[in-house]
N, C-alpha and C positions, 0 to 999 in steps of 0.2 A: 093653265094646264101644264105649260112647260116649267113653270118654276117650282110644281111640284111633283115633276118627275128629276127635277135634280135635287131635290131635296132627301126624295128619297135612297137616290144613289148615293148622297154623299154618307146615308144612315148605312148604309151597308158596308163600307169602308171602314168603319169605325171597329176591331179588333174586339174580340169577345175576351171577357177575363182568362177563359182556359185556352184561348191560343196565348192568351200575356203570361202565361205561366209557362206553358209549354215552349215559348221564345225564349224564356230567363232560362229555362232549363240548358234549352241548347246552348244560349252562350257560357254557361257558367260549363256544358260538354265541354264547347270547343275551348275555352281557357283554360279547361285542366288538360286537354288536348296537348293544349300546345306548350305547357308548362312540363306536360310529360315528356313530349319532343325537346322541348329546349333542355330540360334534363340529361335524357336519351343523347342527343348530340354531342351537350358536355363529357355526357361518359364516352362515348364514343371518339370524341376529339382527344380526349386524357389517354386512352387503348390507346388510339393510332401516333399520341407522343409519343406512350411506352415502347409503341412496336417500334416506332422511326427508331428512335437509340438502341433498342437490343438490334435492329438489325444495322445501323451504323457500327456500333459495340461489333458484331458478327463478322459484318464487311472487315472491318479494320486486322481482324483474328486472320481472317481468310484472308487476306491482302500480307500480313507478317508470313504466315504459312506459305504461300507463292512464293516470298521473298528465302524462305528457307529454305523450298524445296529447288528456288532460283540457284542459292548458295552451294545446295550439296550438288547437284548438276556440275554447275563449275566445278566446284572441288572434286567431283567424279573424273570429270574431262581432264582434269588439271595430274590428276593423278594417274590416270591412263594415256596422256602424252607424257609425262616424266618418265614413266616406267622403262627399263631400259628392255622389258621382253614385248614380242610384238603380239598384241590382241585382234585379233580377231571373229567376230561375234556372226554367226550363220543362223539366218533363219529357219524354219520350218520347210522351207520351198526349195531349201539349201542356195538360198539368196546371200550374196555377202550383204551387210546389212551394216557392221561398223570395224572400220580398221584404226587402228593406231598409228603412231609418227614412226614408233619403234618395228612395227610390220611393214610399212612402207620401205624399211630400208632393208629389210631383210629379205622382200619379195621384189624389191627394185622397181617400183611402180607407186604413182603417188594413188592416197587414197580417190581421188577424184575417179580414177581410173578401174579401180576395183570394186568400188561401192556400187550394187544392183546388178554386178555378174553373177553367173552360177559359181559355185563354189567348183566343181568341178571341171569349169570350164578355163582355170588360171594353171596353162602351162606352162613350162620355161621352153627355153629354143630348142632344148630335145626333145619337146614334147612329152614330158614327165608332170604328172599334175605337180603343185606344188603345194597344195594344202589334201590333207588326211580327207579322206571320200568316205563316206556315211557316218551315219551315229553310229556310236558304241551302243553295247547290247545292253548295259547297264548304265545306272546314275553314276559307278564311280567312275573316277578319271581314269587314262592311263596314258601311258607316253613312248613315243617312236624315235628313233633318234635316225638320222639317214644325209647324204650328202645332196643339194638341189642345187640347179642351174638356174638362178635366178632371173627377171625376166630383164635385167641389166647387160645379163653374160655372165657374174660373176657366178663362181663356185662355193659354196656354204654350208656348213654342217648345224644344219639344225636338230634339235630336240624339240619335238612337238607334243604337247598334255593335252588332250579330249576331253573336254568334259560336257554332260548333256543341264543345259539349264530348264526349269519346271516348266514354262512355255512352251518348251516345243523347239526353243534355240537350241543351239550347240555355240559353244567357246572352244577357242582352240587356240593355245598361248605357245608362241614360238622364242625359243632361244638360241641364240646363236652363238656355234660352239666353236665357231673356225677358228678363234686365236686360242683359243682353250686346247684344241683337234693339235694346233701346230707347234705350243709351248709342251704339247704331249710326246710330239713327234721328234721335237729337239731335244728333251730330257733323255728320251729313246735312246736318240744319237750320241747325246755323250753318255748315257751308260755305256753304250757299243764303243765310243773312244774311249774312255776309262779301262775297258776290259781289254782294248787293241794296245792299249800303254802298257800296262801291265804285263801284257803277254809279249810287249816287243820287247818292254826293259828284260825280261826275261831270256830270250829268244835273241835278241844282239848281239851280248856274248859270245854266246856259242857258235853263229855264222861266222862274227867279225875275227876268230881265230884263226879257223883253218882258211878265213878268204886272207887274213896277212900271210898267212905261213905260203900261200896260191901264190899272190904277189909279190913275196922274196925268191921265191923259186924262181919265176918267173922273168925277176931281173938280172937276177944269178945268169942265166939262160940267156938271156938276150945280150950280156957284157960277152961270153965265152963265145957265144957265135960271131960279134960286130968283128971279128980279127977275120976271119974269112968269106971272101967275097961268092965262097957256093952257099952260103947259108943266109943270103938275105931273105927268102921267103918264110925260113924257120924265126927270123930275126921278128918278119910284120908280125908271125902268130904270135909270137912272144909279147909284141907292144900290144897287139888287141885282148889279149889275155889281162894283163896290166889294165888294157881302159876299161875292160867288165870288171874287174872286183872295183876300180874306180866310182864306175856309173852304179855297182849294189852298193858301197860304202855310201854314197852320196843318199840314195833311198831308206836305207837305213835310219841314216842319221836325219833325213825330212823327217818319219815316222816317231822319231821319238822327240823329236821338238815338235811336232802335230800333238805329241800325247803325252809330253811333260807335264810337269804342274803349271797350274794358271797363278802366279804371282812374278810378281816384278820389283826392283828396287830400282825407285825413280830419282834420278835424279838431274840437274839442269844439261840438256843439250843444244848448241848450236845448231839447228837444225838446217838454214842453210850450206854450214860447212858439210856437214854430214853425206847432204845429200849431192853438193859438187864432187865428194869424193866418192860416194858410189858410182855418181854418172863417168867420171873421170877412169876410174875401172873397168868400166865399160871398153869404153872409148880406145884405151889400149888393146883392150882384143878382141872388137867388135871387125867385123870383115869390110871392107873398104866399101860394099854396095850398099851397107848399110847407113844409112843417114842417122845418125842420133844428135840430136841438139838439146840441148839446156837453156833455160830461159826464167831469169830471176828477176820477181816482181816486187822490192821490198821496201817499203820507205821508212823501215824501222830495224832493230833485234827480234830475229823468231825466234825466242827460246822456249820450248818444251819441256815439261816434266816427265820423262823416260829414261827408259835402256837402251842405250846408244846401239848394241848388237841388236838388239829384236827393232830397234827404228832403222837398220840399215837392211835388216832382213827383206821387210817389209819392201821398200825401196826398189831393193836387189830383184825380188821374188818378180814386181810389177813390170821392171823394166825386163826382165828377162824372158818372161810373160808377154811380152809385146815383141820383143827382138823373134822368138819365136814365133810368131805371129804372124810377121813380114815376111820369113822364109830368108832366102839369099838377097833379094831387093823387098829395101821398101821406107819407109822413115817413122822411124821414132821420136817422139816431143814431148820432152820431162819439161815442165814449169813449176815454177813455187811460187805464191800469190798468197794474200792476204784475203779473208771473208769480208766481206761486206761489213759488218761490226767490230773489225779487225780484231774480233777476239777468236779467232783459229788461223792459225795455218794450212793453206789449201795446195796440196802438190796433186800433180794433174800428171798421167802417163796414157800421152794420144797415139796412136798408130792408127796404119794407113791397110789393115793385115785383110780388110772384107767384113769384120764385124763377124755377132755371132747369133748364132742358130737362135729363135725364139723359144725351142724346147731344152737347150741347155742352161738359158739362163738362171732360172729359178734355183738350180743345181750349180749355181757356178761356183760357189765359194765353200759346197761340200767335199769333203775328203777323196779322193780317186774321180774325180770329176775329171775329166780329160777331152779333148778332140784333137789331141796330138797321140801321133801310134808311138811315137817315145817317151810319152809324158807320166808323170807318175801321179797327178791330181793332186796334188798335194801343197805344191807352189800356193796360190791364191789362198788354198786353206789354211797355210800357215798364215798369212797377210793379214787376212780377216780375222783368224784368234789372238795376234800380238796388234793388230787397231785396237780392238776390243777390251786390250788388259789396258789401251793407255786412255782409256775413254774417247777414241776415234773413230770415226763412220768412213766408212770405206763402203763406193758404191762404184756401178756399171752402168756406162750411157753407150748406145749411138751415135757415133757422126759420121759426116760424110766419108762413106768409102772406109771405115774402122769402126776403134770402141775405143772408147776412155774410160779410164779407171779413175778415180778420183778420192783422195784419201785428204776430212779434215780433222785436223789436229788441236785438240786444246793450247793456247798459248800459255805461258807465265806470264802474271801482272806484272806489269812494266816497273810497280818498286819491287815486287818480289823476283824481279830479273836484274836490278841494282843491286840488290844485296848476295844476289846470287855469286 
């Protein structure tokens, strides 16, 4: 019984033709299946090559383009730090937002210090803004020109150009006018010396007549009195009459060596000799309180290429300048030295007079410049314009208890002083 109920089971097992058909079919499904997949993949594997290299290809484009847009950046920065105007770039919020090297120095503040301030909020110590406050009404520019106290102290004539940029920015390019402002102001001054020459060469003549014709009367006068002894008072007036057309002759003649022609005929001077003989001049009619000393520093020939008269002027002008200075006591100290590169000459006129006022000095070496109630300004201005023709610096220090004036001198080459 039991061996033919496994007989029968094992009959039932046995697959009928149309499931054996319907089996082949499926395999021969899933072979084209998976022939279609492994197709499908191949293409799919061959796309995602193509994409890897167009998007490596892309990368590479996009990586060069960084690099160039890396390039024009620098060269941007490169060229807005060279520029000698200063930029400055104001947000929308009126934020500073970029300054330049060359704003930095015109505003006296490093960029670290202004970069994310208000714009409006950068005054100087007077409390004057220093940059142009709001946008212009329109996209074109336009420009201010005004003097500012920069946040240094210093004082500056800038020119400032506005312009509104598409964003919502503003630019605002500053140039500094001050040497500009002061080479304006000196051309100024010598047209005004030019016209003062002219009108003095002019205008000399004519006083320096009747003031000789003043001062022959005058000594006529005072010989005819000296015989009697009731006329000594007529006699003083007579001699002060004489020291006034003296003291105008002398003003005179400062003015029109002030406003001569600027040339010279240079030729070689001993400029130690020169200058013991001015001191030495001194010295003879210097008043006995006053101390004057000389003091020569020279381990060589100073020889100079100048005019012996305008290099003794000079000299003359400094030390007379400081004798005055001192009043009835005080000391004077002329030296001659050599530069550091021993290619000048450095004479040196020190006094002990108090020094001088901080708002005279900037004015020290202009024409009628004075803080003497006898003085005519004119002394140091001559000094300063015969430095100047022999290609000399002549300048004004501080020291203790005085001022020095300080005057160097181009030298002669030492074979072009042999042959000399």
């Amino acid at each position: 019984m039991a061996t033919q109920q496994h007989i029968a089971t094992e009959t039932e097992r046995i697959p009928s033709a149309e499931e054996i058909v319907k089996l082949e079919e499926s395999f021969q499904l899933f072979t084209r299946t998976t022939l279609e997949l492994e197709n499908s993949y191949k293409k799919l594997t061959r796309k995602a090559n193509r994409i890897d290299i167009e998007l490596k290809r892309t990368n590479e484009e996009l990586y060069e383009k960084v690099e160039e847009l890396g390039a024009l950046s620098d060269n941007r920065m490169s060229i807005l730090e060279a520029l000698p105007n200063g930029i400055v770039v104001i947000d929308p919020c009126r934020t500073i937002s970029s300054v330049n090297p060359a704003a930095e120095r015109i505003l006296g503040r490093r960029a670290l210090e202004l970069v994310g301030r208000t714009a409006n909020a950068v005054v100087g110590p007077t409390g004057d803004l220093l940059l142009i406050p709001g946008r212009t009404e329109n996209s074109t520019s336009r420009t201010w020109e005004r003097e500012i106290v920069a946040l240094d102290g210093s004082r500056r004539q800038v020119a400032f150009t506005v312009a509104n940029l598409p964003d919502g920015c503003e630019l605002q390019v500053l140039t500094d006018l001050t040497v500009v402002t002061r080479l304006r102001e000196q051309v100024g001054r010598l047209d005004t010396m030019a016209a003062l020459g002219e009108m003095a060469a002019g205008v000399a003549h004519e006083i320096r007549n009747p003031l000789n014709g003043i001062d022959g009367f005058a000594g006529l006068l005072t010989r005819s009195l000296e015989d009697t002894t009731e006329s000594e008072p007529l006699v003083r007036y007579a001699k002060n009459i004489r020291r006034g057309v003296r003291e105008v002759n002398d003003i005179i003649t400062n003015l029109l060596t002030f406003a001569g022609p600027e040339s010279i005929q240079l030729n070689p001077v001993d400029l130690p000799s020169l200058v013991s003989e001015v001191v030495a001049s001194f010295s003879d009619r210097t008043t006995r309180e006053i101390d004057l000393k000389y003091i020569e520093n020279l381990n060589r020939r100073a020889v100079v290429a100048g005019d012996a008269v305008k290099l003794k002027i000079i000299c003359s002008n400094l030390i007379q300048n400081a004798i005055q200075a001192v009043g009835q006591e005080g000391k004077v100290a002329v030296s001659l030295t050599l530069s550091g590169n021993g290619k000048s000459a450095v004479l040196k006129v020190n006094d002990n007079g108090g020094g001088i006022a901080v708002e005279v000095r900037d004015r020290l070496f202009q024409p009628f410049c004075t803080t003497k109630a006898s003085g005519t300004g004119l002394g140091l201005a001559i000094a300063n314009k015969f430095a100047a023709l022999h290609r000399a610096e002549i300048s004004c220090h501080d020291i203790e208890g005085g001022t020095s004036f300080v005057v160097s001198v181009p030298l002669i080459e030492e074979e072009a002083q042999n042959h000399a």
